[in-house]
C-alpha positions as CSV (number, residue, x, y, z in Angstrom):
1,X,27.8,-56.8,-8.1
2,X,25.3,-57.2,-11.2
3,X,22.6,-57.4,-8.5
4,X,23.1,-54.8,-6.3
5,X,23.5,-52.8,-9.5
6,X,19.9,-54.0,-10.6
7,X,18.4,-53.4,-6.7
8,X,20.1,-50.3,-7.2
9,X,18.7,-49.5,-10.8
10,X,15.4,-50.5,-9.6
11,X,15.5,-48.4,-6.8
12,X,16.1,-45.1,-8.4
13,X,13.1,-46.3,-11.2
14,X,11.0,-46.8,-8.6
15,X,11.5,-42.8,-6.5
16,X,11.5,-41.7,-10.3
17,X,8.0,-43.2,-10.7
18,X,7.0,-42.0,-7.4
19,X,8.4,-38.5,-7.8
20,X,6.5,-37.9,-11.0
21,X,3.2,-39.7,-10.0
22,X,3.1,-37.1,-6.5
23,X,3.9,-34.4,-8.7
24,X,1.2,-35.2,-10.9
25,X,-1.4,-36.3,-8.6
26,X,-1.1,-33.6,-5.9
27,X,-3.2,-30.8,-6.4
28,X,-0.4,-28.4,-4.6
29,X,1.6,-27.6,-7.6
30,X,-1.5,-26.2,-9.4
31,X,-1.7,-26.8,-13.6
32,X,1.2,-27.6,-15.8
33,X,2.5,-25.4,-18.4
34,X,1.2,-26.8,-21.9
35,X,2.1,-25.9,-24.7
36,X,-0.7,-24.3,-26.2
37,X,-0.3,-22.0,-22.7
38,X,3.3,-21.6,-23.5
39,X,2.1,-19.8,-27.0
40,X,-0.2,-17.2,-24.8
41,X,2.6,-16.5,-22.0
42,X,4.8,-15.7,-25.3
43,X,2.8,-12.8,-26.4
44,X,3.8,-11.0,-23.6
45,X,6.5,-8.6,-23.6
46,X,8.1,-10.2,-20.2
47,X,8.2,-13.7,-21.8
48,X,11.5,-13.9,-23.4
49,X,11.1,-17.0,-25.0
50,X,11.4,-19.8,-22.5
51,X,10.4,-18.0,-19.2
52,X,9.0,-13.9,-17.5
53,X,11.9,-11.9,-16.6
54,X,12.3,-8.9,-14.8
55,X,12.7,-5.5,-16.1
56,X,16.2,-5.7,-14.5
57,X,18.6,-8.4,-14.5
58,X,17.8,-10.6,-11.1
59,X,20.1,-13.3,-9.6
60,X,20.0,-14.8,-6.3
61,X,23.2,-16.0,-4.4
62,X,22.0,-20.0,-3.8
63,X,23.4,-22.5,-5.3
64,X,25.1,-25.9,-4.5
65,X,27.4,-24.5,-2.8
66,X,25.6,-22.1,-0.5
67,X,22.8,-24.2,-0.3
68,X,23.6,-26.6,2.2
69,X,24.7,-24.2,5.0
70,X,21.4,-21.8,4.3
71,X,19.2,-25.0,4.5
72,X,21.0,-26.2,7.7
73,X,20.4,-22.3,9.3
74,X,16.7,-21.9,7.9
75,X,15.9,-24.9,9.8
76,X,18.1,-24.5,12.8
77,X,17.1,-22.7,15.8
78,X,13.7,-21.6,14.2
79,X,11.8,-21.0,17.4
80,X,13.9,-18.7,18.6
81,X,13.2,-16.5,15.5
82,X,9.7,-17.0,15.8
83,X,7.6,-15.3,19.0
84,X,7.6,-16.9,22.0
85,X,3.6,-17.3,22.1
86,X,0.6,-17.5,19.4
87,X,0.2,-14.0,18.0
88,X,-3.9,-13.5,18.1
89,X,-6.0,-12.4,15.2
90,X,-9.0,-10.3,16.2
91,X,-12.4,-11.4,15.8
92,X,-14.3,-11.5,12.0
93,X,-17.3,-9.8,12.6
94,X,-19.3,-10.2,9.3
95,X,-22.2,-8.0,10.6
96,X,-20.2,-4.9,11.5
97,X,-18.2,-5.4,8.3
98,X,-21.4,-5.0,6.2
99,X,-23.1,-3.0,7.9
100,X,-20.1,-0.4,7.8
101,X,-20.5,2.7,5.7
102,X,-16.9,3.9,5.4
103,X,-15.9,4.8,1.6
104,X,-12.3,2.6,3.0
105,X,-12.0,-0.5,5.0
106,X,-9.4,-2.7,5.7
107,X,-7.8,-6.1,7.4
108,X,-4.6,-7.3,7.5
109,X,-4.3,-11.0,8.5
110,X,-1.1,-11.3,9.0
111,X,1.6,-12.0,6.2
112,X,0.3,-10.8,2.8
113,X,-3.3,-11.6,3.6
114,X,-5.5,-8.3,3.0
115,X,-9.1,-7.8,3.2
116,X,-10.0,-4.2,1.5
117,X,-13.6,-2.5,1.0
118,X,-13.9,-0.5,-1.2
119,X,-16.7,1.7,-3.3
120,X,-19.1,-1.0,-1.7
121,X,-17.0,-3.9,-2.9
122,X,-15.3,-6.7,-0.4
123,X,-11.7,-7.4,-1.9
124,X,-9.9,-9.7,-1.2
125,X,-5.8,-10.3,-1.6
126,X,-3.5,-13.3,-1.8
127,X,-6.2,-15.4,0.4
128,X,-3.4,-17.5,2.2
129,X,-5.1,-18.5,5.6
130,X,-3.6,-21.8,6.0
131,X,-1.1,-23.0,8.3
132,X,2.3,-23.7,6.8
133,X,3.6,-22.8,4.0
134,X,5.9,-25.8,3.2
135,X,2.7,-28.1,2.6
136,X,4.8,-30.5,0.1
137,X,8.4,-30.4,1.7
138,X,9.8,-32.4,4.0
139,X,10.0,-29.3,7.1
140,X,7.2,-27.6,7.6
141,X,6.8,-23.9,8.6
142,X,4.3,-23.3,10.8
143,X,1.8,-20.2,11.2
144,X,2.6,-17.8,14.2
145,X,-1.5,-17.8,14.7
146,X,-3.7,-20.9,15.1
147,X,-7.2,-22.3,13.5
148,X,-7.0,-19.3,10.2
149,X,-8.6,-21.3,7.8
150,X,-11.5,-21.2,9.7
151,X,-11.8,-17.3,9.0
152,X,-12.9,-18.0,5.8
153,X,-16.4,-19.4,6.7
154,X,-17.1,-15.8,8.4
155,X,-15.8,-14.0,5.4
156,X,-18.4,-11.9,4.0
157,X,-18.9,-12.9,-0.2
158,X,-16.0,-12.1,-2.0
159,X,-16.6,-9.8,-5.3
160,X,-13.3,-10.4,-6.2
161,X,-10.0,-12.2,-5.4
162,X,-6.2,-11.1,-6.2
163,X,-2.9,-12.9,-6.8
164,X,0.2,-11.2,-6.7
165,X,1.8,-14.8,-7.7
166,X,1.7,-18.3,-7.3
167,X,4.2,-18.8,-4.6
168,X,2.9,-21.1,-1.5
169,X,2.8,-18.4,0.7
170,X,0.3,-16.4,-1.3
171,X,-1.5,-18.9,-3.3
172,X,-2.6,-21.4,-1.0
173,X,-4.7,-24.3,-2.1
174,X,-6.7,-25.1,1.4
175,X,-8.0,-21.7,1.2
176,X,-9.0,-21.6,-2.4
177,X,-11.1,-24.8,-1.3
178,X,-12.6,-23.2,1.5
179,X,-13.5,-20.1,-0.9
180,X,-15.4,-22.1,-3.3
181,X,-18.8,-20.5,-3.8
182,X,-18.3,-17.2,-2.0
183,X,-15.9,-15.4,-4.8
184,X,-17.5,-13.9,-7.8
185,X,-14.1,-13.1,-9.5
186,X,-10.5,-14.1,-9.8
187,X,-7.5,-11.3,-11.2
188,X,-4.0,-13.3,-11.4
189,X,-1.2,-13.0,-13.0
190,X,-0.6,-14.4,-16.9
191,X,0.0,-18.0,-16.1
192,X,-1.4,-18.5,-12.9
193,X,-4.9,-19.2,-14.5
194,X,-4.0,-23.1,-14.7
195,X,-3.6,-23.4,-11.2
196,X,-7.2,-22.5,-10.8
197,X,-8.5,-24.0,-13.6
198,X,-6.7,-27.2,-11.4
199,X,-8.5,-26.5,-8.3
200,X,-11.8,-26.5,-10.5
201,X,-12.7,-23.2,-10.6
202,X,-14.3,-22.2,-13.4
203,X,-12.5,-20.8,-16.3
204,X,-14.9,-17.5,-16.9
205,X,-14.5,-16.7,-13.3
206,X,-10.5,-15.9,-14.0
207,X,-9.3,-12.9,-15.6
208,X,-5.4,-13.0,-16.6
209,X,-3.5,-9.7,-16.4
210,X,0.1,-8.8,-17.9
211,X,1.6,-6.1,-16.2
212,X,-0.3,-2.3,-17.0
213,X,-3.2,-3.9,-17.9
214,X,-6.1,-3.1,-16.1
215,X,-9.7,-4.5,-15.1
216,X,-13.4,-2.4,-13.8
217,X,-15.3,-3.6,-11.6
218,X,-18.2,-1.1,-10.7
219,X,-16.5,2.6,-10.5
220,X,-13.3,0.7,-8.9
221,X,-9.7,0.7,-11.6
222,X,-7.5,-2.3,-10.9
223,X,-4.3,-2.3,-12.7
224,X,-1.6,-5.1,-12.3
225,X,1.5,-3.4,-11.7
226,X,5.6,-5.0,-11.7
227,X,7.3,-5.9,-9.2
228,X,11.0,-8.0,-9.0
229,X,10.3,-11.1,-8.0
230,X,10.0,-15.0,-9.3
231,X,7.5,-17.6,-9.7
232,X,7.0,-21.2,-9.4
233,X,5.5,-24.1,-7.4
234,X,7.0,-27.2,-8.7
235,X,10.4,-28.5,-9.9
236,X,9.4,-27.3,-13.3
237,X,7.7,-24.2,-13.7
238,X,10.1,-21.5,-12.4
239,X,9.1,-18.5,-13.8
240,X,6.5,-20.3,-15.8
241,X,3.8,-17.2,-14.6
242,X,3.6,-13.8,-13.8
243,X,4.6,-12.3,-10.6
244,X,3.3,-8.4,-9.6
245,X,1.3,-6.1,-7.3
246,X,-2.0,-4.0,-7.6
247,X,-3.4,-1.1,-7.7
248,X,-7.4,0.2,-6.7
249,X,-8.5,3.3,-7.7
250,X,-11.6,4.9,-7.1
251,X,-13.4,8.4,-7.2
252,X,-12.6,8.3,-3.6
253,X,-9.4,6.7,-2.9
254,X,-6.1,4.6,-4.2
255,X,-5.0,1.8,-3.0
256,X,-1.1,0.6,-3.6
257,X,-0.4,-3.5,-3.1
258,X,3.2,-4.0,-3.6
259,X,3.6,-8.0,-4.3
260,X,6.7,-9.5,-3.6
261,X,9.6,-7.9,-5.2
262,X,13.6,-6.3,-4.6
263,X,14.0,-2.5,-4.4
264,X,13.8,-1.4,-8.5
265,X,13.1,1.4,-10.7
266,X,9.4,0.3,-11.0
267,X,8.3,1.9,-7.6
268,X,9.1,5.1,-9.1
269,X,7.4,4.5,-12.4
270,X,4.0,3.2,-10.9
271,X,4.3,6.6,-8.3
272,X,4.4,8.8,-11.7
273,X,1.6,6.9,-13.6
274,X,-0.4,5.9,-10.8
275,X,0.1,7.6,-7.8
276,X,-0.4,9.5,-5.6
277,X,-1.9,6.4,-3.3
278,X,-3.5,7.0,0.0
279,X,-2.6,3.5,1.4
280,X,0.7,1.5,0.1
281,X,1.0,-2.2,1.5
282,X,4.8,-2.7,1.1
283,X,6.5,-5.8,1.3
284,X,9.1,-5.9,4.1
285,X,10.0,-9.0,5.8
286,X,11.6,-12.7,5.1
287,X,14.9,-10.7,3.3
288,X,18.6,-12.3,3.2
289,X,22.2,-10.7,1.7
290,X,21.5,-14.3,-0.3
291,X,18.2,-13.0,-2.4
292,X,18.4,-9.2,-1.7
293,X,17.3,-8.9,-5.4
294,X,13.5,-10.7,-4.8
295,X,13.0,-9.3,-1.2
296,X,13.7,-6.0,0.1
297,X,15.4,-4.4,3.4
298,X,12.6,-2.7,5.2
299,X,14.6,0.6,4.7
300,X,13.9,-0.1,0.8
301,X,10.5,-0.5,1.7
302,X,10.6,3.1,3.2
303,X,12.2,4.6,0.1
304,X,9.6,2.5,-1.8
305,X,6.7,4.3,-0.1
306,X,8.5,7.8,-1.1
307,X,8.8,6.3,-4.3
308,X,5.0,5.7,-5.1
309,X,4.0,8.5,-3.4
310,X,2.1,7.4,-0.3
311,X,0.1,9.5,2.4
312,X,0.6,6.2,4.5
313,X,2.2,3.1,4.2
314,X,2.0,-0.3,5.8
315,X,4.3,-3.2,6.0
316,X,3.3,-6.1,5.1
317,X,5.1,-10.2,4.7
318,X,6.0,-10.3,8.1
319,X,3.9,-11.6,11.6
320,X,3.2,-14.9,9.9
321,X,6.1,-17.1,9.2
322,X,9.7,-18.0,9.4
323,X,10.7,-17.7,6.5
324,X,14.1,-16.1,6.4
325,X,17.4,-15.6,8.9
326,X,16.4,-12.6,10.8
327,X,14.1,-12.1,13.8
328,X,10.4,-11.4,13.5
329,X,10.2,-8.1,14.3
330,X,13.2,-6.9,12.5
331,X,11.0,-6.1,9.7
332,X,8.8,-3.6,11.4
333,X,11.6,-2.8,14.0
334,X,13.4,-1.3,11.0
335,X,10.8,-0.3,9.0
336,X,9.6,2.1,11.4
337,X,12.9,3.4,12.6
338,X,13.6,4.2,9.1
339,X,9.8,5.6,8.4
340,X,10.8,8.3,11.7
341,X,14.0,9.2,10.4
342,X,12.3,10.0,6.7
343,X,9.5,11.4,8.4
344,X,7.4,8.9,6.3
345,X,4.0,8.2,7.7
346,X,3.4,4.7,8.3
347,X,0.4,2.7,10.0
348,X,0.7,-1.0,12.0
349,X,-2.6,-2.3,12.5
350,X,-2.8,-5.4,15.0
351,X,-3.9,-8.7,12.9
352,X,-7.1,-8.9,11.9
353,X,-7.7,-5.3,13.1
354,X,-10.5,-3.2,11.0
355,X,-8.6,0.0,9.7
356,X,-10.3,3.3,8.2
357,X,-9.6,5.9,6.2
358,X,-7.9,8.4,8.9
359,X,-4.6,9.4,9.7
360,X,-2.1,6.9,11.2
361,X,-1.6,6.1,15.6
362,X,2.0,7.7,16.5
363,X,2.2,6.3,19.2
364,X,3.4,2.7,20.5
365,X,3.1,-0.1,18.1
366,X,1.3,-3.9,19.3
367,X,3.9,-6.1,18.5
368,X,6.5,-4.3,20.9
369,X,4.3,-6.4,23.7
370,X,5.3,-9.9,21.9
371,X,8.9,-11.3,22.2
């Protein structure tokens, strides 16, 4: 019995040892939290001591005792949640792109990926181009579209990128490789600054933002705005940084970028100090009765677009990943549905489509030709 005890004891010391060395080794899970870094994340007014809150209270329904069940359906029957074929991503072209004149330009990759220009300047949002989001778990989950990384070597430069926050699925380490040399600025969130300075980019190429505080960058206003939401990449750092979306304003146009986030009073308050916007990307997509407080039904997303005041709104989060219970095209099935019934003018470019600063297609949407 003493042995077995001892193989036993041994054992667990040696998945202990393992454990912390691949959490300390692998580059996934970004920078630690310091505590020198601790002292800055306190002077913010969302820090209340030991972590960033929300400006409501925000619980989730998982815990041991829902969690086996949810795990067991996430991971169950996941193709058939998922389209039946690869979803295609029009073609980069670089020269067309520059060469464009437009005061407003803009791709949606799929997901939360955005590429906006703007007053002359190539944006760029949440860069995640890689191919599954689970890159240190033991299930992966795989991109609906194939070979995305590879988009980033026909990427124009980059004057500046933007993190809403540091989950996987929006800060993706593959692509901030890739991007290496062809970004002249970084705007994230307070706290997500170590995981860059991890992934060796420089430190005066990072700019942190708390939320209301803004940044210029040649006649163009960007202001990191709330959302509800969570952080967090590793066991230890859950809501160890920032989470938001953004704003871009211009003499010409404004641009609302929702983040992750539940349905909250915030959409209202960044509408009344901020708006109106001429283009609101709204989250809508990967929501569950489980965490209705960090994700919202696309009919909130609808009222969220009222809320900020938007001459046209797009959804975005969805046609990427399997990420929640419900279909793929529930999102944007519902989201539009609702949009008509509000009489809320909405826009669903194809992936990788270039869109313009002109009124929105009524007519049939591309997805409806996918199952």
């Amino acid at each position: 019995m003493k042995k077995m005890l001892k193989v036993i004891a041994i054992l667990i010391g040696g998945l202990l040892v393992f454990g912390g060395a691949y959490l300390w080794l692998n580059p996934q899970f970004g920078g630690r939290v310091t505590q020198e870094r601790a002292e800055r994340y306190a002077q913010s007014q969302q820090w209340d001591g030991e972590k960033f809150v929300n400006q409501s209270e925000t619980t989730m329904d998982v815990n041991l005792r829902t969690m086996p069940g949810l795990i067991r359906k996430q991971f169950s029957n996941r193709e058939e949640r998922a389209p039946k074929t690869e979803l295609p991503i029009q073609a980069f072209d670089s020269k067309a792109w520059q060469a464009d004149t437009s005061d407003f330009q803009f791709i949606w990759f799929g997901h939360s990926v955005g590429l906006m220009k703007m007053a002359g300047k190539n944006l760029l949002i949440d860069p995640m181009f890689g191919d599954d989001t689970s890159p240190v778990g033991p299930f992966r989950t795989r991109r609906y579209s194939k070979n995305t990384l590879a988009i980033i070597d026909k990427l124009p430069p980059i004057d500046a990128v933007f993190i809403t926050h540091d989950h996987y699925d929006h800060l993706d380490y593959d692509s901030f490789t890739k991007l290496k040399g062809k970004v002249g600025h970084y705007y994230v969130p307070i706290g997500v600054k170590r995981h860059l300075l991890r992934w060796n980019i420089p430190a005066d190429k990072v700019t942190e933002l708390d939320w209301w505080d803004t940044a210029q960058m040649d006649g163009i206003e960007m202001t990191f705005v709330p959302s509800r939401h969570f952080s967090g990449r590793g066991l230890f750092d859950r809501a160890k940084s920032l989470w938001g979306g953004w704003t871009f304003i211009s003499d010409q146009h404004r641009v609302y970028w929702s983040g992750d986030g539940g349905y909250d009073a915030h959409f209202k308050e960044i509408g009344e100090k901020l708006g109106p916007f001429d283009w609101a990307f709204l989250e809508c997509g990967q929501y569950n009765e489980l965490w209705h407080a960090i994700h919202m039904y696309p009919e909130e997303s609808v009222q969220a677009a009222i809320d900020v005041k938007a001459k046209t709104s797009i959804p975005i989060h969805w046609g990427a990943f399997t990420l929640a219970l419900h279909d793929w095209k529930d999102p944007v099935q519902r989201f539009s549905e609702e949009a008509a019934r509000q009489g809320v003018n909405i826009a669903m470019p194809r992936l990788g489509e270039v869109i313009r600063f002109q009124a929105a297609d009524a007519g049939g949407f591309w997805w409806e030709g996918y199952q």
